[in-house]
C-alpha positions as CSV (number, residue, x, y, z in Angstrom):
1,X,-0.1,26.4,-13.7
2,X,-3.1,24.5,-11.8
3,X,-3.8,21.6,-14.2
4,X,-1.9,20.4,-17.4
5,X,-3.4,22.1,-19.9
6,X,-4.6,18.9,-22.1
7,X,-6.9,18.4,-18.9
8,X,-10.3,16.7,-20.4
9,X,-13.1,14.5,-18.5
10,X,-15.2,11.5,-20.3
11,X,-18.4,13.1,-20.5
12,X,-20.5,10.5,-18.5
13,X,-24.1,10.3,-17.3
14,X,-24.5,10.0,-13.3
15,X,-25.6,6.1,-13.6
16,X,-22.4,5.9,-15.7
17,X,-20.4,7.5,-13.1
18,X,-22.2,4.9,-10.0
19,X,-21.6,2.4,-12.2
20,X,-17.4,2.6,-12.6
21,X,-17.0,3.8,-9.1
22,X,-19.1,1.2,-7.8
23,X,-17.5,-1.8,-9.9
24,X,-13.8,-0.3,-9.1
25,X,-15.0,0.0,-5.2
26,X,-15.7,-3.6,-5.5
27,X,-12.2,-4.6,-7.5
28,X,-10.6,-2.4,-4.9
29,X,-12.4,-3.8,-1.4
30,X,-11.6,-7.5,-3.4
31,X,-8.0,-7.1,-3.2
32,X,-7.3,-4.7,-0.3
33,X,-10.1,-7.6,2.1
34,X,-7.8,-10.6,0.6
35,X,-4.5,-9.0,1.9
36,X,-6.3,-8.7,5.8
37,X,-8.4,-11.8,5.4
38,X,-5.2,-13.9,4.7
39,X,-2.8,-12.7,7.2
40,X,-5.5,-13.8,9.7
41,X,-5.7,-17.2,8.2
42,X,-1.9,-17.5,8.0
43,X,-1.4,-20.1,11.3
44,X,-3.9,-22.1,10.3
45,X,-2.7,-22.7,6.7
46,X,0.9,-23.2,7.8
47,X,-0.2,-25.9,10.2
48,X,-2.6,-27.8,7.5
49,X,0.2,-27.8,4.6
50,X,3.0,-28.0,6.8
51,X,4.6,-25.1,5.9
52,X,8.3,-24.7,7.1
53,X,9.0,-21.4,8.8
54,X,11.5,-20.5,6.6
55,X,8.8,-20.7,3.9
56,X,6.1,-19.3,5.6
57,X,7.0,-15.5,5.1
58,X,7.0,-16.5,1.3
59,X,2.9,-16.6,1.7
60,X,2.8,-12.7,1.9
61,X,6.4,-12.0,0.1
62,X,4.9,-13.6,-3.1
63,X,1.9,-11.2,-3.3
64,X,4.0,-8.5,-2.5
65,X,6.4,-8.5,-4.8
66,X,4.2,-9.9,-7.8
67,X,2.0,-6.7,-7.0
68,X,4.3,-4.1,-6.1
69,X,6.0,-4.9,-10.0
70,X,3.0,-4.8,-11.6
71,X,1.6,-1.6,-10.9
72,X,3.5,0.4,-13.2
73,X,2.7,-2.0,-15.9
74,X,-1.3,-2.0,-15.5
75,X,-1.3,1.8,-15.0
76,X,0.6,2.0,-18.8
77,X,-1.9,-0.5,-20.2
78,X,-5.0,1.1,-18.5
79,X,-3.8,4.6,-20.6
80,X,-3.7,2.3,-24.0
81,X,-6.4,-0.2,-23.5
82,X,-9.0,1.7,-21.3
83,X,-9.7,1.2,-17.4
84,X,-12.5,-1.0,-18.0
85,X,-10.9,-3.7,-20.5
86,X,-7.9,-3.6,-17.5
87,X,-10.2,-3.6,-14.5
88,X,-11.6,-6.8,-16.4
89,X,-8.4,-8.5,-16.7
90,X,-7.2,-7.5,-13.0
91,X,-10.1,-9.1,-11.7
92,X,-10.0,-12.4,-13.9
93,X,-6.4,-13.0,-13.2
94,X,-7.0,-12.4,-9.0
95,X,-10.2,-14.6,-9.3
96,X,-7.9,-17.4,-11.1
97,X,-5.1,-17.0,-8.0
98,X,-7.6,-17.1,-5.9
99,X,-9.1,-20.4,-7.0
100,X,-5.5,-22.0,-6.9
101,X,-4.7,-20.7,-3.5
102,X,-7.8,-22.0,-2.3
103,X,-7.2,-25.6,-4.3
104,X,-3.6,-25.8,-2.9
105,X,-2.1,-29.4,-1.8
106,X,1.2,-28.0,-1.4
107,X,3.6,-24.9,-0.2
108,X,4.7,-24.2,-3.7
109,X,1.2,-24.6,-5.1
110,X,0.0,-21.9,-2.4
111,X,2.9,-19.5,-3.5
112,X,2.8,-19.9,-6.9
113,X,-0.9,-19.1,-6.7
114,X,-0.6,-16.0,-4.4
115,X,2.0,-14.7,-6.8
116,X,-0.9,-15.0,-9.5
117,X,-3.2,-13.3,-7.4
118,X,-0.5,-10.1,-7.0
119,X,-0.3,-9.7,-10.3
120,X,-4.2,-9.2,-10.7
121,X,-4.6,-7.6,-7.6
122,X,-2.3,-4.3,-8.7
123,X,-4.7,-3.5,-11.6
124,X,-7.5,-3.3,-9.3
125,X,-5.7,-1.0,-7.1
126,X,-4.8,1.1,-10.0
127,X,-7.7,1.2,-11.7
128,X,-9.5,2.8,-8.7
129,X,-7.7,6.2,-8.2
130,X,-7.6,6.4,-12.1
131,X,-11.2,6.5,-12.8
132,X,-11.6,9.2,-10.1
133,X,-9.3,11.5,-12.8
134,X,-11.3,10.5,-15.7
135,X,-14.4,11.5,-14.0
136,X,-13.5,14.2,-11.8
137,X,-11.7,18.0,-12.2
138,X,-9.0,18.5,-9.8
139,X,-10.8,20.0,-7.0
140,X,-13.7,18.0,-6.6
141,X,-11.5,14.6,-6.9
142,X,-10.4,14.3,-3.2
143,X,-13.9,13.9,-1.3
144,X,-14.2,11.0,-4.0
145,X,-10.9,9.6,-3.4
146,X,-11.0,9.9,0.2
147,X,-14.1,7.4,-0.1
148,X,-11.5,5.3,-2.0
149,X,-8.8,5.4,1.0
150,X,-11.3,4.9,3.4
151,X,-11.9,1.1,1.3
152,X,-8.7,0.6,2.7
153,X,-9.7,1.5,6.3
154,X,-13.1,-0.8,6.2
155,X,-10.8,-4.2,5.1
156,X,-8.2,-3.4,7.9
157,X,-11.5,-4.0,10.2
158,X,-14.0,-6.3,8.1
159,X,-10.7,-8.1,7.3
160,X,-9.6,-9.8,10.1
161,X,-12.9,-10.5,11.7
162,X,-14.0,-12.2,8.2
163,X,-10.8,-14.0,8.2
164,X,-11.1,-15.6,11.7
165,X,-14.7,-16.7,11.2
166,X,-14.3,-18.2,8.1
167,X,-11.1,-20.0,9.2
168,X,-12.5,-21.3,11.8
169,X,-16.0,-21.8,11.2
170,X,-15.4,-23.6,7.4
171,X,-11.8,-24.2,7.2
172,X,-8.8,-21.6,5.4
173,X,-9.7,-22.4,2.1
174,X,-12.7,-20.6,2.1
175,X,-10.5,-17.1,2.7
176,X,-9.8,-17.7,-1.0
177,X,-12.7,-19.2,-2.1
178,X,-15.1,-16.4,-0.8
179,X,-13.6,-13.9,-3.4
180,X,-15.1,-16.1,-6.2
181,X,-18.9,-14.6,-5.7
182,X,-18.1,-11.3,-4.8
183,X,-15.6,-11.0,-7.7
184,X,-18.1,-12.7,-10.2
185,X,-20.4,-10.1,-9.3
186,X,-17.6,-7.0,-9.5
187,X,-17.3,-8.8,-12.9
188,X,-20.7,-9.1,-14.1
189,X,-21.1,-5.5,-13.0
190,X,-18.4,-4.0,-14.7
191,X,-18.4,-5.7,-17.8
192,X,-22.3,-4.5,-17.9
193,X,-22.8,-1.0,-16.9
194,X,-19.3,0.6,-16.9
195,X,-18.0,2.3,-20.0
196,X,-14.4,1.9,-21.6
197,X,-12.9,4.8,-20.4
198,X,-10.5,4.8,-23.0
199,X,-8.9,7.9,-24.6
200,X,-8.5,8.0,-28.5
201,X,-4.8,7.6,-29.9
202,X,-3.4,9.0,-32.8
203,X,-0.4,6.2,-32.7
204,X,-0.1,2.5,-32.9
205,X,-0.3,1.5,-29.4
206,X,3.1,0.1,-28.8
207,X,4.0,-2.0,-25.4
208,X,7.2,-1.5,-23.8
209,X,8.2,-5.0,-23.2
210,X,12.2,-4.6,-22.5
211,X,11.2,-1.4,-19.9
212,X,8.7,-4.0,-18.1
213,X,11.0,-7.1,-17.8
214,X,14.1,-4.1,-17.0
215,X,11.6,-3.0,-14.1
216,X,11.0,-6.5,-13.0
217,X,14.7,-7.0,-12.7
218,X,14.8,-3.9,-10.8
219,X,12.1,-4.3,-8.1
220,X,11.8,-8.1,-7.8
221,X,15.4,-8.7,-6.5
222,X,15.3,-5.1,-4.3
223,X,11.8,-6.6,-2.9
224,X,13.2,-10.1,-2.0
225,X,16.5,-8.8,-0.2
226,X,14.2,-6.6,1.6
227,X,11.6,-8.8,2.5
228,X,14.2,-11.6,4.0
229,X,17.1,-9.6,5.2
230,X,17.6,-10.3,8.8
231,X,15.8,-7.0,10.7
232,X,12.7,-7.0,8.1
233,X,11.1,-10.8,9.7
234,X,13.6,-10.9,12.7
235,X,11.6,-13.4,14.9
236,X,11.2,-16.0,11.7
237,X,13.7,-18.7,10.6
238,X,14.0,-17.6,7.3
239,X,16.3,-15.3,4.9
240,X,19.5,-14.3,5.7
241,X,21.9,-11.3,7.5
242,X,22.4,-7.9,5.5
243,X,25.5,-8.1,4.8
244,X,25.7,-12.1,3.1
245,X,26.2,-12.9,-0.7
246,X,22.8,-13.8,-1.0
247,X,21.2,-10.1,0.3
248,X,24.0,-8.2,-1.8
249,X,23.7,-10.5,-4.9
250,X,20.1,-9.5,-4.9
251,X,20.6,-5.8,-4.5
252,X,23.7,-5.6,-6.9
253,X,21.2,-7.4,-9.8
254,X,18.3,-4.8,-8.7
255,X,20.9,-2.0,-9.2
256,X,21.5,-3.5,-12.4
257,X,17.9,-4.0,-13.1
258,X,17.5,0.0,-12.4
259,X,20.4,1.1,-15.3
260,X,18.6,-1.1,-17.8
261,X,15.6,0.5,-16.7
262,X,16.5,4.1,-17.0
263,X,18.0,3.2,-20.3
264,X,15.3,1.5,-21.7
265,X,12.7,3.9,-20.9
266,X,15.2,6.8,-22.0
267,X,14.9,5.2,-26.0
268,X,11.7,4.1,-25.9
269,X,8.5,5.5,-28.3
270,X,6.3,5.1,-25.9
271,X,7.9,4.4,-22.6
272,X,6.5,2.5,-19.7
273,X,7.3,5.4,-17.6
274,X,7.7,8.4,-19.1
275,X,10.8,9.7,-17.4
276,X,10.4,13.4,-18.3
277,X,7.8,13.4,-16.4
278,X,9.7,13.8,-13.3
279,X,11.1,17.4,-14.6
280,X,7.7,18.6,-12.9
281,X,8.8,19.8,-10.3
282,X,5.0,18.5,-8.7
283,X,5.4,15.1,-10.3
284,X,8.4,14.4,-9.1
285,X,7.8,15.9,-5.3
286,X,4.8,14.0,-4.9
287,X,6.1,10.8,-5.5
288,X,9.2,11.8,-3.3
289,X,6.7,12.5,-0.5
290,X,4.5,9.6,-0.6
291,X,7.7,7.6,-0.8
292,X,8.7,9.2,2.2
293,X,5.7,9.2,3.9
294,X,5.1,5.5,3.3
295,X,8.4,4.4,4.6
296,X,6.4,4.7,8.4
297,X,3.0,3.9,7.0
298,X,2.5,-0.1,8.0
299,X,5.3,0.1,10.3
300,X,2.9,2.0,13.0
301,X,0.8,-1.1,12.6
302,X,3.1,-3.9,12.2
303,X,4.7,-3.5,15.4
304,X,2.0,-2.0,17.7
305,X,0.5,-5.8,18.2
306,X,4.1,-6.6,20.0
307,X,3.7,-4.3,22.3
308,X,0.1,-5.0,23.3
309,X,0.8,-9.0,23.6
310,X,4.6,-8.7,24.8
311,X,4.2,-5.9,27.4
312,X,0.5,-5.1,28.2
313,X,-0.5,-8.7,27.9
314,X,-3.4,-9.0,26.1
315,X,-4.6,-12.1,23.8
316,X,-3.6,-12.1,20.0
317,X,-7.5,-11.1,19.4
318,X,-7.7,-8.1,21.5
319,X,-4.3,-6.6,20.5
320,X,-5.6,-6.4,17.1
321,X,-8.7,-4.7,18.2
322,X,-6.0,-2.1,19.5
323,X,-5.0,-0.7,16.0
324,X,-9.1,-0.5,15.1
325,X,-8.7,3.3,16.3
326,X,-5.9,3.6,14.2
327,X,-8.0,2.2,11.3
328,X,-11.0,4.3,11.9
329,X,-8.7,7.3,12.3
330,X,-7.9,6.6,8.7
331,X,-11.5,6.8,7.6
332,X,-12.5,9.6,9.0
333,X,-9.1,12.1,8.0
334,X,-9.6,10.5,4.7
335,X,-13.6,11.4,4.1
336,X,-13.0,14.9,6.2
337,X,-9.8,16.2,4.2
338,X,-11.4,15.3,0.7
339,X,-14.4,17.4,1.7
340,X,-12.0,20.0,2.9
341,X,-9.9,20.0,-0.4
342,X,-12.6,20.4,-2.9
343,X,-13.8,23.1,-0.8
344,X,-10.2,25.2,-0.7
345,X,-9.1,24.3,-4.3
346,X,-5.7,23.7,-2.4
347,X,-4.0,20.6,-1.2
348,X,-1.0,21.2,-0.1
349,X,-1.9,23.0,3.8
350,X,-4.4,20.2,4.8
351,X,-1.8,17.6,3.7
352,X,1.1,19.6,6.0
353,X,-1.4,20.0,8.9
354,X,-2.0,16.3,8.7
355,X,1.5,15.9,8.8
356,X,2.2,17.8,11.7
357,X,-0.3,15.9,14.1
358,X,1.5,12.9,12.7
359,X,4.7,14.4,14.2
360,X,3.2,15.0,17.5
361,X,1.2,11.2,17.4
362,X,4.5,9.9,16.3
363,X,6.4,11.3,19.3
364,X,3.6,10.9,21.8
365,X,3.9,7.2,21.3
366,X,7.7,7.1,20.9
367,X,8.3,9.1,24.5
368,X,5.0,7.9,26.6
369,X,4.5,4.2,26.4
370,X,5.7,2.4,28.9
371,X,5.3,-1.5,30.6
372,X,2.2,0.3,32.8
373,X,0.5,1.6,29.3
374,X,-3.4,0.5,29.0
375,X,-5.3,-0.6,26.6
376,X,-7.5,2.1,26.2
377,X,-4.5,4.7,26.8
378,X,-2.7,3.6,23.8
379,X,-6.0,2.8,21.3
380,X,-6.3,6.7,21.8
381,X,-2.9,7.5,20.7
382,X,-3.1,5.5,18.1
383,X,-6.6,7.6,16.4
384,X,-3.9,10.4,16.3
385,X,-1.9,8.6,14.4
386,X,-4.2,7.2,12.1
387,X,-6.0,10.5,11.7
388,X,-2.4,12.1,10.7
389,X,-2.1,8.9,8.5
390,X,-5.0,9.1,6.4
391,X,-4.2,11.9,3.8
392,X,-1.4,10.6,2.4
393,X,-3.4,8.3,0.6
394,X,-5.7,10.5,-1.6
395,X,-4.0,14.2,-1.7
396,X,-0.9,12.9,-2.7
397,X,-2.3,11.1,-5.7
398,X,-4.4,14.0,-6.4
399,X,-1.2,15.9,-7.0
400,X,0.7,13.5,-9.1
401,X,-2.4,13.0,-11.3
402,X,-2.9,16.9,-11.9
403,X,1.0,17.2,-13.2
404,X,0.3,15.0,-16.1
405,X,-1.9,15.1,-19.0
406,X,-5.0,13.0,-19.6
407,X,-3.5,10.5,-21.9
408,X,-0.7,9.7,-18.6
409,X,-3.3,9.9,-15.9
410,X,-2.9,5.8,-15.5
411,X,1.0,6.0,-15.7
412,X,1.0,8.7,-12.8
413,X,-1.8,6.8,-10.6
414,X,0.5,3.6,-11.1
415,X,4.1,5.6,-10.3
416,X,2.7,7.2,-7.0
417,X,0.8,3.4,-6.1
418,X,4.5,1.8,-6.8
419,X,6.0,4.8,-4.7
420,X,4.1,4.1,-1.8
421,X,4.6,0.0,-2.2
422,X,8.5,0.9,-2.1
423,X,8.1,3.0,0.8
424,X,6.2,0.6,2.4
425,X,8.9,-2.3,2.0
426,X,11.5,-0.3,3.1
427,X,10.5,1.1,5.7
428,X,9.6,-1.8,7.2
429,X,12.9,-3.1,6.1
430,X,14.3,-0.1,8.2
431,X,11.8,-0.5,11.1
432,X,12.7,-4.5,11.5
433,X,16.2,-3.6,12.0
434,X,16.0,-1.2,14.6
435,X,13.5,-3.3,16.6
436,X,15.5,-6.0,16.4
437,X,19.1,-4.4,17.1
438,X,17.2,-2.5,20.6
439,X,15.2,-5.3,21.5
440,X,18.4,-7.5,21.2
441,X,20.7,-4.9,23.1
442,X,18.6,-4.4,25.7
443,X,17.7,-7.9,26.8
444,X,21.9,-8.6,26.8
445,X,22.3,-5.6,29.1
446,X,19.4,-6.6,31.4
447,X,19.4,-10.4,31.5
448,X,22.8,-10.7,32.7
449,X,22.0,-9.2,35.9
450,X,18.8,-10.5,36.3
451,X,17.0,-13.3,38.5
452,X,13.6,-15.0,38.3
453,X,10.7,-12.6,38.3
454,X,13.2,-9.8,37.6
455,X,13.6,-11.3,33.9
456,X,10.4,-11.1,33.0
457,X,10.4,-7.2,33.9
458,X,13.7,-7.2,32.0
459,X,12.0,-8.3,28.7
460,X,8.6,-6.2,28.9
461,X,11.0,-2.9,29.2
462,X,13.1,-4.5,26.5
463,X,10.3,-4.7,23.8
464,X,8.8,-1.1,25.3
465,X,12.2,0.3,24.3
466,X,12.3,-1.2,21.4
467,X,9.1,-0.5,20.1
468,X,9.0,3.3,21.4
469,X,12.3,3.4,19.1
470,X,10.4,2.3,16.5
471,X,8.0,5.5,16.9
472,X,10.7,7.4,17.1
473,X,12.4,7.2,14.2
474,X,9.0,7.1,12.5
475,X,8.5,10.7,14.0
476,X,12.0,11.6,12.3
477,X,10.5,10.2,8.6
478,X,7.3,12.1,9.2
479,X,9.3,15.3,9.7
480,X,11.1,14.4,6.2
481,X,7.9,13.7,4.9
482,X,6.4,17.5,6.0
483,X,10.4,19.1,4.5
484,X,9.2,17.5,1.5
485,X,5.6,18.5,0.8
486,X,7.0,22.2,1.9
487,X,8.8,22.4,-1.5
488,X,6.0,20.8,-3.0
489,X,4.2,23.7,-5.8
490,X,0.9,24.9,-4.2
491,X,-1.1,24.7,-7.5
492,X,-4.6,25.4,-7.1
493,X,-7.1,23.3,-8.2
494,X,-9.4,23.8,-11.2
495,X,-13.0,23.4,-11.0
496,X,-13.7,22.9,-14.5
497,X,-12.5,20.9,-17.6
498,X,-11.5,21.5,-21.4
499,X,-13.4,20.0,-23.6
500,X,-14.6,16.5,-23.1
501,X,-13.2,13.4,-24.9
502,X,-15.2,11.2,-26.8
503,X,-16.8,7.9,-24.5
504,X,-15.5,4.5,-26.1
C-alpha cells in the first residue's frame, strides 16, 4: 500500500500555497534562529545576572524540555483546530517568552521565561512539516521539505554570527528582543493570507487532557535526569552522578509517567496519540529510525568544538566556523535528496545510501584525527558527515506522514518531531558519558608519569581520544540506524490525491 487510502489535499491556489509555506518558514527560522542565537549569547547573560553555574545549564534545559513535551500536544490540536489557528498561538506564546527573557532581572525570571518560549516554540516546528502534507502528495513532498531542513541548516550559520553581534554590539537582551519584529510580521502574514487548513469532523472535538499531563509526567522527569546526570554536562557544576536518588527518583516517576501514559491513551475517544498507530509496521519503523538516528545527530556537533579549541588550538570563534561545512553539508543533502525523492517515488534507497556515507564519515573521524589534525583537514570531514546527516530530517517524516490518514497527519508530524527530540537528549546523554569516562581515564594514565611540557601533550591526546571515541560509537548508532531503515516497507510514493477536502 503506497499511501493510506483516506489520502486527500486542501485544494489551494499557488498564492495560497506561498503564503502558508512562507508564514510557517518564518515560524520555523523564529524558533530554530532563537535556539543558535541564544547559546552564543549564553556567557554574556550569565555574567550580567550572575548566574551560578549550577544554574546556568537550566537556560537551555528549560527550553528543551518545555518543547520537547509539547510537541505531541500541538501536533493533536493542529489535527482539531487547523494549522493556522495553532501556528497563531505557537507564535503568540514564543513572542510572549521572548519579551520576558529579554525583560529578565533575575535567574528564575530568565528560566521561567525560556520555558514559556519552548512551549510556543514546538508548534512552530510542528506546524511546518504538517502543512507540507496538507499541500503536497507523497512524492512531490520531500524537495519541499528538504527546503524546510535546510531552515535548520541556515540558523546553525546566521545563528551564531547574529548572536555575537547583537550581544556585543547592543547588549543580550536584544537576542530576545529581536524576535519581536520578525515574529510580528510572521504574524501579521499568517493571520492575513494563509488559510485554516483545517479538516471537517464528524465528532465533538474532545481534548485528551489526562494523556497530556500523563506525557508530561513521562518526558519532563526522563528529560531532567538526562539533561543533569553527570556525563551529559560533565565540565559544569551542576546535576548530579547516575546512579544518586535524585537521577533514579526522576527516572522511576518518568517510568511511571509512561504506564499512565500508555493507559490513558489506551481508553481514550480520541487519544493524544493514537497508539494503534504503531501496528504499521512503516509508522512504527520510522519513528524507531529517526529515534535512532538522532541519538548521534547534535552529538557530532556538540563535541567537535572541544577538539578544535582543546587540541588544534584555535579561538572559540573559529572553532565554530569548523562545524559550518557540517552545516552546509546539511543544506545541500537536504535540497538534493528531496529533488531525488520526488523524482524516484521511493525513499527508502536514498535514505540508506545517506546512511552509509554517514558510516564511513563517522569512522573517518573516529580512526583519523589526531593532536596534528588541521583545520581545514577536519572542516572537510565534517561536510561528509553533514551531507550523510541531512536526510534524516525530511524522508523520515515523509514516511511517518504517508502511514497515517489525513485527519492524523499533525499527530504523526508531532510523534516523529518528539522521536527525534528524545534521540537527541539521549544520545547526548550517552555521548557525555563516554567523553567524560575516556577523557577522565586517559589523563589518570598519562599524568602520573608526566613532567612539564609533557603534560600538556598528555591532555591534547587525552581529549583526541576521547573525542574520536565519541565518533566511534556514533558510527556504531549509524549502523543501527541503516539495520533499521532496512526493515523499513519500501512503499512507493503516489503522485496524486483522492478527492480534495473542503478549505476552512
Amino acid at each position: 500500500m503506497s499511501e493510506h487510502p483516506g489520502f486527500e489535499l486542501f485544494p489551494l491556489t499557488a498564492r495560497q500555497k506561498v503564503a502558508t509555506m512562507a508564514a510557517s518558514l518564518l515560524g520555523l527560522l523564529l524558533a530554530a534562529l532563537d535556539q543558535t542565537i541564544v547559546a552564543t549569547a549564553g556567557p554574556e547573560i550569565q555574567r550580567d545576572l550572575h548566574i551560578a553555574p549550577s544554574l546556568y545549564v537550566w537556560i537551555t534545559t528549560a527550553y528543551l524540555v518545555a518543547s520537547t513535551v509539547m510537541v505531541p500536544v500541538w501536533g493533536k490540536l493542529s489535527d482539531l483546530f487547523g494549522r493556522k489557528r495553532i501556528l497563531l498561538a505557537g507564535m503568540t506564546i514564543f513572542l510572549v517568552g521572548s519579551t520576558g527573557c529579554g525583560l529578565a532581572q533575575s535567574t528564575t525570571q530568565l528560566i521561567v521565561m525560556r520555558a514559556v518560549q519552548g512551549l510556543g516554540s514546538a508548534a512552530l516546528f510542528t506546524n511546518a512539516f504538517a502543512v507540507i502534507a496538507d499541500m503536497f502528495p507523497p512524492a512531490d513532498r520531500g524537495k519541499y521539505q528538504g527546503i524546510y531542513g535546510g531552515v535548520f541548516g541556515l540558523a546553525s550559520v546566521a545563528g551564531p554570527l547574529a548572536g555575537g553581534f547583537i550581544t556585543d554590539g547592543i547588549g543580550w537582551h536584544w537576542v530576545f528582543f529581536i524576535n519581536l519584529p520578525i515574529g510580528a510580521i510572521a504574524i501579521a502574514f499568517a493571520a492575513a493570507r494563509m488559510p485554516s487548513l483545517r479538516r471537517p469532523r464528524r465528532v465533538k472535538v474532545r481534548i485528551d487532557v489526562p494523556g497530556a499531563l500523563a506525557l508530561s509526567v513521562a518526558v519532563v522527569p526522563l528529560l531532567l535526569a538526562l539533561s543533569l546526570g553527570h556525563g551529559a554536562h560533565a565540565q559544569t557544576e551542576g546535576g548530579w552522578a547516575w546512579g544518586s536518588w535524585q537521577i533514579l527518583g526522576m527516572f522511576g516517576v518518568s517510568a511511571v509517567g509512561v504506564l499512565a501514559f500508555l493507559y490513558a491513551e489506551g481508553h481514550a475517544s480520541d487519544p493524544l496519540l493514537d497508539l494503534r498507530l504503531f501496528g504499521d509496521r512503516l509508522f512504527a519503523l520510522g519513528n524507531l529510525a529517526t529515534f535512532v538516528m538522532g541519538l548521534s545527530f547534535l552529538s557530532a556537533i556538540v563535541f567537535l568544538p572541544l577538539f578544535m579549541v582543546n587540541v588544534v588550538g584555535l579561538s572559540a570563534t573559529n572553532s565554530g566556523l569548523t562545524t559550518m561545512p557540517l552545516t552546509f553539508g546539511i543544506v545541500i543533502s537536504n535540497v538534493v535528496v528531496g529533488q531525488m525523492v520526488s523524482i524516484i517515488g521511493r525513499f527508502r534507497s536514498v535514505m540508506l545510501g545517506a546512511e552509509v556515507l554517514l558510516i564511513v564519515a563517522f569512522l573517518i573521524m573516529g580512526f583519523t584525527l589526531a593532536t596534528d589534525s588541521t583545520q581545514l583537514g577536519v572542516s572537510i570531514k565534517m561536510f561528509a558527515v553533514g551531507v550523510g546527516l541531512g536526510p534524516a530530517i525530511p524522508l523520515f517524516t515523509l514516511a511517518v506522514q504517508s502511514a497515517v490518514p489525513p485527519h492524523q497527519i499533525g499527530v504523526a508530524t508531532s510523534t516523529v518531531t518528539f522521536s527525534r527530540a528524545m534521540g537527541t537528549t539521549i544520545g547526548l546523554a550517552i555521548m557525555g558519558t563516554v567523553f567524560a569516562t575516556t577523557l577522565a581515564s586517559r589523563l589518570q594514565a598519562g599524568m602520573a608519569a608526566a613532567h612539564g611540557a609533557a603534560r600538556e601533550l598528555v591532555a591534547r591526546q587525552a581529549f583526541t581520544d576521547a573525542i574520536s571515541r565519541v565518533y566511534q560509537v556514533c558510527a556504531a548508532l549509524a549502523v543501527a540506524g541503516l539495520v533499521v531503515t532496512l526493515l523499513i516497507p519500501d512503499r512507493p510514493l503516489r503522485r496524486t490525491a483522492g478527492a480534495p477536502v473542503a478549505v476552512e
